[in-house]
PyMOL Python script that loads the backbone (N, CA, C, O; Angstrom):
from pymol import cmd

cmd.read_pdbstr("""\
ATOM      1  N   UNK A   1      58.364 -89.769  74.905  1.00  0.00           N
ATOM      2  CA  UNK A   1      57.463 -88.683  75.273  1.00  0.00           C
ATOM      3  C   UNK A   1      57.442 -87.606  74.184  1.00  0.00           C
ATOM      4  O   UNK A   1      56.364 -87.183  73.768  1.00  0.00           O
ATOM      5  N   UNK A   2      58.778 -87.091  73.649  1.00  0.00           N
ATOM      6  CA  UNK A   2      58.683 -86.004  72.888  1.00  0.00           C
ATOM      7  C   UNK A   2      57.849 -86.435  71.262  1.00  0.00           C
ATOM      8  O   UNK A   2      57.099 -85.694  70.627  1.00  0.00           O
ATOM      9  N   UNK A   3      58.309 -87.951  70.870  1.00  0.00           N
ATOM     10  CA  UNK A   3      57.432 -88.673  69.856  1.00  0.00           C
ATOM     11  C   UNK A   3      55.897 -88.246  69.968  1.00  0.00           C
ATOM     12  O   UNK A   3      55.401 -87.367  69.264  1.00  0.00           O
ATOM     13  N   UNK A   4      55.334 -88.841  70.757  1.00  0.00           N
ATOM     14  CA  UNK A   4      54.336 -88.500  71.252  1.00  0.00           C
ATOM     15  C   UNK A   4      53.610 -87.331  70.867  1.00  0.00           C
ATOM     16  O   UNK A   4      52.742 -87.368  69.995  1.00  0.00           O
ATOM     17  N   UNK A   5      53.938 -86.279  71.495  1.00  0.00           N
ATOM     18  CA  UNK A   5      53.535 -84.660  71.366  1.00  0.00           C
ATOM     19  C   UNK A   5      53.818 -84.724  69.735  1.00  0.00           C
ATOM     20  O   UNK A   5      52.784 -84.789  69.069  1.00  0.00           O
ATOM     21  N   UNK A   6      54.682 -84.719  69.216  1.00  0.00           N
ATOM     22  CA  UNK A   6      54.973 -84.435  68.251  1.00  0.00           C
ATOM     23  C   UNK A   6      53.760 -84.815  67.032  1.00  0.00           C
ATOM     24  O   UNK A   6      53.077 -84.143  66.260  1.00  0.00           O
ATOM     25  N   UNK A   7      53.917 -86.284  67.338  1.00  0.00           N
ATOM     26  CA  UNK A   7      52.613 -86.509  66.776  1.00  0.00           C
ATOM     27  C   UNK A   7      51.366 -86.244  66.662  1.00  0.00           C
ATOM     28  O   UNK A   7      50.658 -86.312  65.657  1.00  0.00           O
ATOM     29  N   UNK A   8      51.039 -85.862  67.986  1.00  0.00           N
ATOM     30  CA  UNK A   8      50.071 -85.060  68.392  1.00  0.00           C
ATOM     31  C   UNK A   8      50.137 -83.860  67.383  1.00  0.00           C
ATOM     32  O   UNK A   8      49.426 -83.981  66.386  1.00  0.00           O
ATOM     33  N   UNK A   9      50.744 -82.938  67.477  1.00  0.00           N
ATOM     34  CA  UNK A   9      51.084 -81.720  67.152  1.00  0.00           C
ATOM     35  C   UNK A   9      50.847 -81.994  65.413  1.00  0.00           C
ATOM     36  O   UNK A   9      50.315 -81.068  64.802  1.00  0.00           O
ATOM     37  N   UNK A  10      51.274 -83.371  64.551  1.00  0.00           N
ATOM     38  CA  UNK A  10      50.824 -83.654  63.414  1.00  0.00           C
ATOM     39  C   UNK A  10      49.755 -83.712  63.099  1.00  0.00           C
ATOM     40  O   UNK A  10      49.467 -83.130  62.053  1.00  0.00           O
ATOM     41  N   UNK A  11      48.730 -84.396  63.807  1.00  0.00           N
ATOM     42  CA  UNK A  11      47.658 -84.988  63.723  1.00  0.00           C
ATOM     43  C   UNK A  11      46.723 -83.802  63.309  1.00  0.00           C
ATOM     44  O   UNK A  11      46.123 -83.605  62.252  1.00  0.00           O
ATOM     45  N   UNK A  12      46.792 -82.965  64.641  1.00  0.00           N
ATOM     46  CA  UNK A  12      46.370 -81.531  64.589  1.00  0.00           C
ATOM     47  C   UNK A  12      46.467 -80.653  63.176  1.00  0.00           C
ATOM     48  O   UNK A  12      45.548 -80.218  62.482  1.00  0.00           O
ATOM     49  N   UNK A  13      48.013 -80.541  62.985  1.00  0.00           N
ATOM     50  CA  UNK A  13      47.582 -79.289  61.430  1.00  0.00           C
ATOM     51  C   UNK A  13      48.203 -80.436  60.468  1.00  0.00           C
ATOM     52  O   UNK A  13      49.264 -80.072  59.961  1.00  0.00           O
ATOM     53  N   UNK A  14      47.897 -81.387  60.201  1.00  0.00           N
ATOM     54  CA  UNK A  14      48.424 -81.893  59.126  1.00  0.00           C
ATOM     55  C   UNK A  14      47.578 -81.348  57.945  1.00  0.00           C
ATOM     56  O   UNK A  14      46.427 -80.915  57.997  1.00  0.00           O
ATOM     57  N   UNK A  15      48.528 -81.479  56.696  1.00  0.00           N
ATOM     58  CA  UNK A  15      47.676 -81.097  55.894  1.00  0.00           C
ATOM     59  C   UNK A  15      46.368 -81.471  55.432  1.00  0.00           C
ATOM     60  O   UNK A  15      45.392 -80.796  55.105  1.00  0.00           O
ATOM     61  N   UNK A  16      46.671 -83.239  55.502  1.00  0.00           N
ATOM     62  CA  UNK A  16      44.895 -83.253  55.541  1.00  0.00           C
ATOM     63  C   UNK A  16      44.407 -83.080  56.389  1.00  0.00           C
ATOM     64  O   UNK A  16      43.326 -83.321  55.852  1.00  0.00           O
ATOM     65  N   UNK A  17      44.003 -82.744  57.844  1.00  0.00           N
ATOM     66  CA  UNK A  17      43.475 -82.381  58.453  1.00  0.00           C
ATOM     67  C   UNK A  17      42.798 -80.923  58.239  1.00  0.00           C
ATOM     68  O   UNK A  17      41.657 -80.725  58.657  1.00  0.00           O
ATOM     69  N   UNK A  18      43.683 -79.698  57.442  1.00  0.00           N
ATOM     70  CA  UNK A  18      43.782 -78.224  57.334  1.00  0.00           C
ATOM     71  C   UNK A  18      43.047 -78.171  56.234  1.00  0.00           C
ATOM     72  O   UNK A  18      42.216 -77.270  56.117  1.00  0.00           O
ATOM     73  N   UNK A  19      43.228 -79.145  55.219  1.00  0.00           N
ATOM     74  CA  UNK A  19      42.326 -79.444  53.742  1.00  0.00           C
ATOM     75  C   UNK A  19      41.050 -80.307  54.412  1.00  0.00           C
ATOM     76  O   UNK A  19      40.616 -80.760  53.353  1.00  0.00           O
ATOM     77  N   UNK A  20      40.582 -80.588  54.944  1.00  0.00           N
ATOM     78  CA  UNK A  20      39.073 -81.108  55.328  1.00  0.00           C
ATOM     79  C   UNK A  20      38.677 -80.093  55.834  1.00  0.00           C
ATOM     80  O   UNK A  20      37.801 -79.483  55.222  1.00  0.00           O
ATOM     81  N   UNK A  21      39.202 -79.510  57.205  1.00  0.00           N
ATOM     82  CA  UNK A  21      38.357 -77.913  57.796  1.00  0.00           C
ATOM     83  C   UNK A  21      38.218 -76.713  56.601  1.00  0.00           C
ATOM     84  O   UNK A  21      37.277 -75.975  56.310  1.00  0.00           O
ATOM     85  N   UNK A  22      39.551 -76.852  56.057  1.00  0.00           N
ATOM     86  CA  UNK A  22      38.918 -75.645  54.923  1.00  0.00           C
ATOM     87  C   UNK A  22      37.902 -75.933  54.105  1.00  0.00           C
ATOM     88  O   UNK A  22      37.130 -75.138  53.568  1.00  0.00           O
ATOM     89  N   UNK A  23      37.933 -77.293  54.015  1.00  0.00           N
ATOM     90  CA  UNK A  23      36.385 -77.230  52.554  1.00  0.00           C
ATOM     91  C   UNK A  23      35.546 -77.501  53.409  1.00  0.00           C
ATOM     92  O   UNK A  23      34.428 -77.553  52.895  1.00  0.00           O
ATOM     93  N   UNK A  24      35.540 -77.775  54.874  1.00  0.00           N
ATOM     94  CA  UNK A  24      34.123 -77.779  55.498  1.00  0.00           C
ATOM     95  C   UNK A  24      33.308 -75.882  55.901  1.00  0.00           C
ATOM     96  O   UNK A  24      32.220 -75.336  56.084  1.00  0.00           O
ATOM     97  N   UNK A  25      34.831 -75.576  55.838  1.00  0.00           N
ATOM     98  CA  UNK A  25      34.318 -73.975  56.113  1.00  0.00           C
ATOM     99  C   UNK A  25      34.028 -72.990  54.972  1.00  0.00           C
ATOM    100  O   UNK A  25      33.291 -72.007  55.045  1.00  0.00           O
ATOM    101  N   UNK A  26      34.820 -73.468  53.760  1.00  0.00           N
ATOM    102  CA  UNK A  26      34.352 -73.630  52.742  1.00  0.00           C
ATOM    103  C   UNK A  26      32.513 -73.922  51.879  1.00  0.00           C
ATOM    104  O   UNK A  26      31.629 -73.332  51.256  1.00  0.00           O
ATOM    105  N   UNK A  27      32.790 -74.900  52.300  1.00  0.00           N
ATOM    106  CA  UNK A  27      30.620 -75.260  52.361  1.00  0.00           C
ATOM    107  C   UNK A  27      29.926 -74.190  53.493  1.00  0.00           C
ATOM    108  O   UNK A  27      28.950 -73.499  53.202  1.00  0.00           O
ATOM    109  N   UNK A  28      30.464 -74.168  54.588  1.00  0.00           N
ATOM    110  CA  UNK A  28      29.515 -73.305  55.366  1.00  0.00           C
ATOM    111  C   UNK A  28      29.437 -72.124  54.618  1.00  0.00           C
ATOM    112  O   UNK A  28      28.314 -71.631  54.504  1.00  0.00           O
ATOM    113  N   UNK A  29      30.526 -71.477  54.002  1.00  0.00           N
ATOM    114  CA  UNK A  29      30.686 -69.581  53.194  1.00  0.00           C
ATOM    115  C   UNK A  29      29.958 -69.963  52.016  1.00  0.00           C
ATOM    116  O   UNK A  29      29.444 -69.023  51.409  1.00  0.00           O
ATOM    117  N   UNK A  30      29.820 -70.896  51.635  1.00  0.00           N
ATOM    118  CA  UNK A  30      29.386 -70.618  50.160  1.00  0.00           C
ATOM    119  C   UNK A  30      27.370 -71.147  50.725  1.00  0.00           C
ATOM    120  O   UNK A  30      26.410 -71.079  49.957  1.00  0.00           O
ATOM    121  N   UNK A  31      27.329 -71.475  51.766  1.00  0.00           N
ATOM    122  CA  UNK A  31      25.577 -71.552  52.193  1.00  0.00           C
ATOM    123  C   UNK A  31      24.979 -70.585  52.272  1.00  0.00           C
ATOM    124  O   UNK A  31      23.886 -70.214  51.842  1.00  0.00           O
ATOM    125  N   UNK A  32      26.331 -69.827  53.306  1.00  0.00           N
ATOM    126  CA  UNK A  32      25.705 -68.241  53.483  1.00  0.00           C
ATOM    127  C   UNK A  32      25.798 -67.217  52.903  1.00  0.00           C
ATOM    128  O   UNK A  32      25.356 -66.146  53.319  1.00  0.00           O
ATOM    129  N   UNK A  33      26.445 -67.406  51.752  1.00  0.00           N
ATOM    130  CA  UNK A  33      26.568 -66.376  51.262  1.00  0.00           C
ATOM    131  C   UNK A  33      25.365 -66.839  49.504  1.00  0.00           C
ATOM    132  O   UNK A  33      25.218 -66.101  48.529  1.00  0.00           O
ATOM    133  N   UNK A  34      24.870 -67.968  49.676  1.00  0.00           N
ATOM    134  CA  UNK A  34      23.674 -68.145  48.967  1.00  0.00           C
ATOM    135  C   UNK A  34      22.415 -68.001  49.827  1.00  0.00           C
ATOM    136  O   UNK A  34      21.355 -67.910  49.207  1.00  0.00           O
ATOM    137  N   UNK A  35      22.385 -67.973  50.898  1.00  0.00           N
ATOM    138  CA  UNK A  35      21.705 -66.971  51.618  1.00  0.00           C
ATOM    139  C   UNK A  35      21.354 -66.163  51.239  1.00  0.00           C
ATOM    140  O   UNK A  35      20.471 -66.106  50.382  1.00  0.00           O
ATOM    141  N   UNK A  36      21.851 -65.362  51.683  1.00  0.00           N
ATOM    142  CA  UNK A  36      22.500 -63.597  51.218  1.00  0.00           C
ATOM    143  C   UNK A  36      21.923 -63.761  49.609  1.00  0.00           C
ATOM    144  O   UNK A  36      21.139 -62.887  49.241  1.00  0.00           O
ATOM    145  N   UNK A  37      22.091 -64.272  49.150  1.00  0.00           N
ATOM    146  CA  UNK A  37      21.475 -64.087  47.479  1.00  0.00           C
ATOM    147  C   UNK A  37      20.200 -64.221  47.746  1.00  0.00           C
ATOM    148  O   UNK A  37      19.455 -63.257  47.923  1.00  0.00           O
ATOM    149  N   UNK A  38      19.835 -65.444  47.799  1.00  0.00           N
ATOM    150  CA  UNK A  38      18.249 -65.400  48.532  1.00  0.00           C
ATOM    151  C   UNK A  38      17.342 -64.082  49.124  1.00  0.00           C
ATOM    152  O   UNK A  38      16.511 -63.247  48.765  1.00  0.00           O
ATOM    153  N   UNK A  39      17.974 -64.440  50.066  1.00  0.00           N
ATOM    154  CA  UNK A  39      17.254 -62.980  51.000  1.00  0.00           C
ATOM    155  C   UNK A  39      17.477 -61.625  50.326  1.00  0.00           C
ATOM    156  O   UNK A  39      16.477 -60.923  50.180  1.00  0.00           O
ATOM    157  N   UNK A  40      18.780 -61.117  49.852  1.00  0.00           N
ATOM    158  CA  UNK A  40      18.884 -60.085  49.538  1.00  0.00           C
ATOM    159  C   UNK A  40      18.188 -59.528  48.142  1.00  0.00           C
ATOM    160  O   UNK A  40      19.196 -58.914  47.791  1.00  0.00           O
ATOM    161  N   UNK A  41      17.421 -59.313  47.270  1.00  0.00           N
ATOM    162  CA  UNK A  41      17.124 -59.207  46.029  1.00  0.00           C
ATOM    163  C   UNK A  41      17.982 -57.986  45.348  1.00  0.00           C
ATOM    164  O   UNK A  41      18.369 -58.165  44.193  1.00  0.00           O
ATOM    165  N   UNK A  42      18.227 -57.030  45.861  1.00  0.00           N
ATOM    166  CA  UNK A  42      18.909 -55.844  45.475  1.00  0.00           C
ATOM    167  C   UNK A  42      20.408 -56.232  45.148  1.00  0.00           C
ATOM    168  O   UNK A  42      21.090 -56.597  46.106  1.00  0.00           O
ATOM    169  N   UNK A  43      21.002 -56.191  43.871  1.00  0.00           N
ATOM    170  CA  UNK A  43      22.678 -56.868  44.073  1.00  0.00           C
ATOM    171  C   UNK A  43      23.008 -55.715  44.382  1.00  0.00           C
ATOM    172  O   UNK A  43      23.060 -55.982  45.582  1.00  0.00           O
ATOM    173  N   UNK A  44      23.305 -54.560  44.347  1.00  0.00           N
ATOM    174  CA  UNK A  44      24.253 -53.552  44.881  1.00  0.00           C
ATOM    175  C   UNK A  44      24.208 -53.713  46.731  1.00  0.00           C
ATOM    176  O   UNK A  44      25.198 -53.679  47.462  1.00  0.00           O
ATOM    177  N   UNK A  45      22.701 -53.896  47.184  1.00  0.00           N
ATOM    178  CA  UNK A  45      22.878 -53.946  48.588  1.00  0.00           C
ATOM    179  C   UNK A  45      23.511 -55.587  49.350  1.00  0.00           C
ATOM    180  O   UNK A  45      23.978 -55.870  50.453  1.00  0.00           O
ATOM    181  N   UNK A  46      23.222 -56.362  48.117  1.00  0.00           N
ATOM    182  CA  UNK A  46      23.371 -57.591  48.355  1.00  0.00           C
ATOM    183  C   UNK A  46      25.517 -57.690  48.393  1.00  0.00           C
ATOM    184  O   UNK A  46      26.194 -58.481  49.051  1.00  0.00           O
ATOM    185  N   UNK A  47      25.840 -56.968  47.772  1.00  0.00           N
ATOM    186  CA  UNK A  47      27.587 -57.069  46.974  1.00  0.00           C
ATOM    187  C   UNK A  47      28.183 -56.271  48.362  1.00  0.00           C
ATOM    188  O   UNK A  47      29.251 -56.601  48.876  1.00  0.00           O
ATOM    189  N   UNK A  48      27.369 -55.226  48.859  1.00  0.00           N
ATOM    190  CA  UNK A  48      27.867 -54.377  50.178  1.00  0.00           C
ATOM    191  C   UNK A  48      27.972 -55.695  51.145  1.00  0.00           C
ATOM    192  O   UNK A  48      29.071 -55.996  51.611  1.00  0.00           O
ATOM    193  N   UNK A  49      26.719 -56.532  51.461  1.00  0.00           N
ATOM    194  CA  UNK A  49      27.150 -57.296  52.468  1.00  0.00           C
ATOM    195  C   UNK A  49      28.086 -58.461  52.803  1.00  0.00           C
ATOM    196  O   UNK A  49      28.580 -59.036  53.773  1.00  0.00           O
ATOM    197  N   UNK A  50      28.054 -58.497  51.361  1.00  0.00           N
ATOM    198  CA  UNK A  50      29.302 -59.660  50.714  1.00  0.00           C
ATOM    199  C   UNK A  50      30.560 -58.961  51.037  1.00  0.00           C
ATOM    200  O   UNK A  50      31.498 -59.391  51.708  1.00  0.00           O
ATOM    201  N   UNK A  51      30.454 -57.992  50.545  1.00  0.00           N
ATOM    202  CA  UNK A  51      32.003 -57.241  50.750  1.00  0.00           C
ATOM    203  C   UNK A  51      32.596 -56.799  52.269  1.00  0.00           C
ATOM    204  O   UNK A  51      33.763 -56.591  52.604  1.00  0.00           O
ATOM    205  N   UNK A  52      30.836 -56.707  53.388  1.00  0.00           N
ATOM    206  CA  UNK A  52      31.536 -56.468  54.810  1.00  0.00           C
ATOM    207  C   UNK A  52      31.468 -57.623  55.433  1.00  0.00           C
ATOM    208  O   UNK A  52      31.756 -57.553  56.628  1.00  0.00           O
ATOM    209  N   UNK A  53      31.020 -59.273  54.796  1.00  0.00           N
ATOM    210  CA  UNK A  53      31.251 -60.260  54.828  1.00  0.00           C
ATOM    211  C   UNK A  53      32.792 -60.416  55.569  1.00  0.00           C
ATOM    212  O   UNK A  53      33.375 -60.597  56.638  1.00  0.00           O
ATOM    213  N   UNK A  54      32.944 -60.210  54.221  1.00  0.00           N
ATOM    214  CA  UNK A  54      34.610 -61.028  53.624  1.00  0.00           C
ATOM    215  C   UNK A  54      35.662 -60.179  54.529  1.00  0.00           C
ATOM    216  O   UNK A  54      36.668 -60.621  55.084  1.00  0.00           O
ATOM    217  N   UNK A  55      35.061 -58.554  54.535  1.00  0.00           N
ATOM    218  CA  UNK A  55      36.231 -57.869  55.382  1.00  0.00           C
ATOM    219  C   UNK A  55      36.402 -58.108  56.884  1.00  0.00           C
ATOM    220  O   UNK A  55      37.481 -58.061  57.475  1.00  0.00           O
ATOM    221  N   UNK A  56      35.399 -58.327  57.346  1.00  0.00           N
ATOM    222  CA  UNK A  56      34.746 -58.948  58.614  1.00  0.00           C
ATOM    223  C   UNK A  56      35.398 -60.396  58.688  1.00  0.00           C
ATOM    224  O   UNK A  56      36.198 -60.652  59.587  1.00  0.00           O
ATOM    225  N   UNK A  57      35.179 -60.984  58.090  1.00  0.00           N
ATOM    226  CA  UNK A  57      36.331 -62.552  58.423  1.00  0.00           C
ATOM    227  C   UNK A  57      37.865 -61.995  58.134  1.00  0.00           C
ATOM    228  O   UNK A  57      38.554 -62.508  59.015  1.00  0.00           O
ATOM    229  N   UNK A  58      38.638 -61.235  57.351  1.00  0.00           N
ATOM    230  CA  UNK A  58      39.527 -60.698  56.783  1.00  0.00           C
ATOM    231  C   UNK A  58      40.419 -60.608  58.686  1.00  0.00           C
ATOM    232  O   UNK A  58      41.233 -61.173  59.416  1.00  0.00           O
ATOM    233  N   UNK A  59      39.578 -59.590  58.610  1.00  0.00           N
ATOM    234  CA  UNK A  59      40.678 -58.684  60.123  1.00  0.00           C
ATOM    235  C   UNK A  59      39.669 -59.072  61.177  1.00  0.00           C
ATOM    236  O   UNK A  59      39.552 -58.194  62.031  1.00  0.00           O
ATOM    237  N   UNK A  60      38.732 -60.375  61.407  1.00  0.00           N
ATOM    238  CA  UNK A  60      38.308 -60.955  62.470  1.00  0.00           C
ATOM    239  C   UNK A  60      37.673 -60.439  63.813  1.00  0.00           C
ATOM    240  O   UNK A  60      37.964 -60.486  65.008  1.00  0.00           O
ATOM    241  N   UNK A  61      36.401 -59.791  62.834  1.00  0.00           N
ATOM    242  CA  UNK A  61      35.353 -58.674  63.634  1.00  0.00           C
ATOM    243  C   UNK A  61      34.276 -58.859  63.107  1.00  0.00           C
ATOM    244  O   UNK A  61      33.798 -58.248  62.152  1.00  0.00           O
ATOM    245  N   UNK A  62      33.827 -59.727  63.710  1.00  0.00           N
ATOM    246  CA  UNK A  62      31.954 -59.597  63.465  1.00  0.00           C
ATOM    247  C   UNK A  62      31.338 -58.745  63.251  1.00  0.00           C
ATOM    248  O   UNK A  62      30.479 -58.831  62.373  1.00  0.00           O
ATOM    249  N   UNK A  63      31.515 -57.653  63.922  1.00  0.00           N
ATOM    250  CA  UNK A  63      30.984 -56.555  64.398  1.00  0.00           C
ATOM    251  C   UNK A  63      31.105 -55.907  63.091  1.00  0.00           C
ATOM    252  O   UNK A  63      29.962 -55.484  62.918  1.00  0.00           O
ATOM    253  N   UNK A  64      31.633 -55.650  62.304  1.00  0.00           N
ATOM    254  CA  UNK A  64      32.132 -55.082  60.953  1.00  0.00           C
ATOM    255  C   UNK A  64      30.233 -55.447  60.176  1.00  0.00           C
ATOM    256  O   UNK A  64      29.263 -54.719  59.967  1.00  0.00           O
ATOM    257  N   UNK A  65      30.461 -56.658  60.012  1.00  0.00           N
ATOM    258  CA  UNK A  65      29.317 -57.175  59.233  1.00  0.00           C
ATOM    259  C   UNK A  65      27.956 -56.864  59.841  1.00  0.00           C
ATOM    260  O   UNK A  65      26.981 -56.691  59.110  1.00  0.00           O
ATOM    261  N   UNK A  66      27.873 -56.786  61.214  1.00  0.00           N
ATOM    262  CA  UNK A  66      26.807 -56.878  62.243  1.00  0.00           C
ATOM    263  C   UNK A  66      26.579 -54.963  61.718  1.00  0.00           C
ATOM    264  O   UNK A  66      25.497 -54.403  61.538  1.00  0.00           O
ATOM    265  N   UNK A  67      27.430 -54.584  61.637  1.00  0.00           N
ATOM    266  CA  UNK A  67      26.756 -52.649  61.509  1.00  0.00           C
ATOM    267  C   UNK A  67      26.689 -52.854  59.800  1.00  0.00           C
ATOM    268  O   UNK A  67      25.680 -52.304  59.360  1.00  0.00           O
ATOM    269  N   UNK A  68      27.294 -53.334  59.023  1.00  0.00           N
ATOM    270  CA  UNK A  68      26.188 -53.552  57.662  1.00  0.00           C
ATOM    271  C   UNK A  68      25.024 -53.568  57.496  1.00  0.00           C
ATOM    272  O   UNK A  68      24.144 -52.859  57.007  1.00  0.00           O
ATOM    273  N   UNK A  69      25.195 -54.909  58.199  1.00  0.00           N
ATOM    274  CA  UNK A  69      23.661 -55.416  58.556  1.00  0.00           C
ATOM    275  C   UNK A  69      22.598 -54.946  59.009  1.00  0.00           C
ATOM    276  O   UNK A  69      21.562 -55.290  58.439  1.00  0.00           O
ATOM    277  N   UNK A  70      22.517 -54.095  60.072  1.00  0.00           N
ATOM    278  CA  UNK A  70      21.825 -53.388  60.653  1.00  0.00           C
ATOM    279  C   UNK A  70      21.489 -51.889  59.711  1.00  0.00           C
ATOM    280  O   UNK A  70      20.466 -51.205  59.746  1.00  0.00           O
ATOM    281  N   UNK A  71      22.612 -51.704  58.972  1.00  0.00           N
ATOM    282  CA  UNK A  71      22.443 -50.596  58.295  1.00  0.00           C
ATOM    283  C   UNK A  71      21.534 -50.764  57.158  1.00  0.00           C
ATOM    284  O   UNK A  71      20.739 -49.910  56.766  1.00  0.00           O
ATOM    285  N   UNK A  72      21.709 -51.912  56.667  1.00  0.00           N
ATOM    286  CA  UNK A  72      20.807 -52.456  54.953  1.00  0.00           C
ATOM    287  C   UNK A  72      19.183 -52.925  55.605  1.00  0.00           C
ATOM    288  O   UNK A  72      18.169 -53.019  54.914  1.00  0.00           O
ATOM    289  N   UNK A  73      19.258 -53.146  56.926  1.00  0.00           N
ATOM    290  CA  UNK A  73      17.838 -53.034  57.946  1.00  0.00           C
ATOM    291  C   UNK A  73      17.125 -52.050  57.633  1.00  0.00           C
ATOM    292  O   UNK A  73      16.099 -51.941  56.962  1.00  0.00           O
ATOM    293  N   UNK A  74      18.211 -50.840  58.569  1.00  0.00           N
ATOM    294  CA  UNK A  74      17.130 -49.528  58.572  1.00  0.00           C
ATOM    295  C   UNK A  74      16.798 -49.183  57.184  1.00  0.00           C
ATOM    296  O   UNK A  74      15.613 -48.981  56.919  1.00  0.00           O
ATOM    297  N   UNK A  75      17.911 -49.066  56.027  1.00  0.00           N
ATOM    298  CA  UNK A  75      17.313 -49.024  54.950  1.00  0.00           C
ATOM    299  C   UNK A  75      16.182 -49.221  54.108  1.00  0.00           C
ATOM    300  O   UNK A  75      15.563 -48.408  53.422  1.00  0.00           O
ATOM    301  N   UNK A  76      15.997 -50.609  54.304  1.00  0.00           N
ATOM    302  CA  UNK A  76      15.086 -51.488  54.282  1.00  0.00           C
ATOM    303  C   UNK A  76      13.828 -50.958  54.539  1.00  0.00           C
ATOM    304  O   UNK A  76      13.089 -50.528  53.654  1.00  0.00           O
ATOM    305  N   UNK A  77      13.499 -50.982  56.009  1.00  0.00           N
ATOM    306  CA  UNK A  77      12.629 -50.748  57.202  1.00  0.00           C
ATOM    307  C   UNK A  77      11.765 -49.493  56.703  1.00  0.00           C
ATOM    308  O   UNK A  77      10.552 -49.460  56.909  1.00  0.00           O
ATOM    309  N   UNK A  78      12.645 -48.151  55.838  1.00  0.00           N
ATOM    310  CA  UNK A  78      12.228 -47.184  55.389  1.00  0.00           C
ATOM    311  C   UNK A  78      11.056 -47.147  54.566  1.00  0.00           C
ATOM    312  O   UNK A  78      10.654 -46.075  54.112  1.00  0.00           O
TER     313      UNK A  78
END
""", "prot")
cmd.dss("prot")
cmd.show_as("cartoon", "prot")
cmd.util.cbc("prot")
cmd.orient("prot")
């Protein structure tokens, strides 16, 4: 039984397992954040959202990036 789990428990974070999700999450950050190049034309406003990007995944608050966002809007919108 304890075999078992254990293995389990391998399967889960093995390293290759932890090295496939990272370069799959990997490809997803580097889509969106060519996105973000795309859409954004301005690099100073474009480098702000990159930067509340990254801080926003950092300490695991959307919300961080989501009031960027909204902020480089109204900007925008002006």
């Amino acid at each position: 039984m304890k075999l078992r789990f254990l293995q389990e428990l391998n399967s889960l974070y093995s390293p290759t397992a932890i090295d496939t999700r990272g370069e799959n999450a990997w490809g997803v950050a580097v889509k969106f954040l060519t996105l973000l190049q795309e859409q954004i034309p301005e690099e100073a406003e474009r480098r702000k959202l990159m930067n509340a990007w990254m801080k926003s995944v950092k300490e695991n608050d959307y919300r961080k990036f989501k009031r960027a966002l909204n902020r480089y809007e109204r900007v925008r919108s002006l």
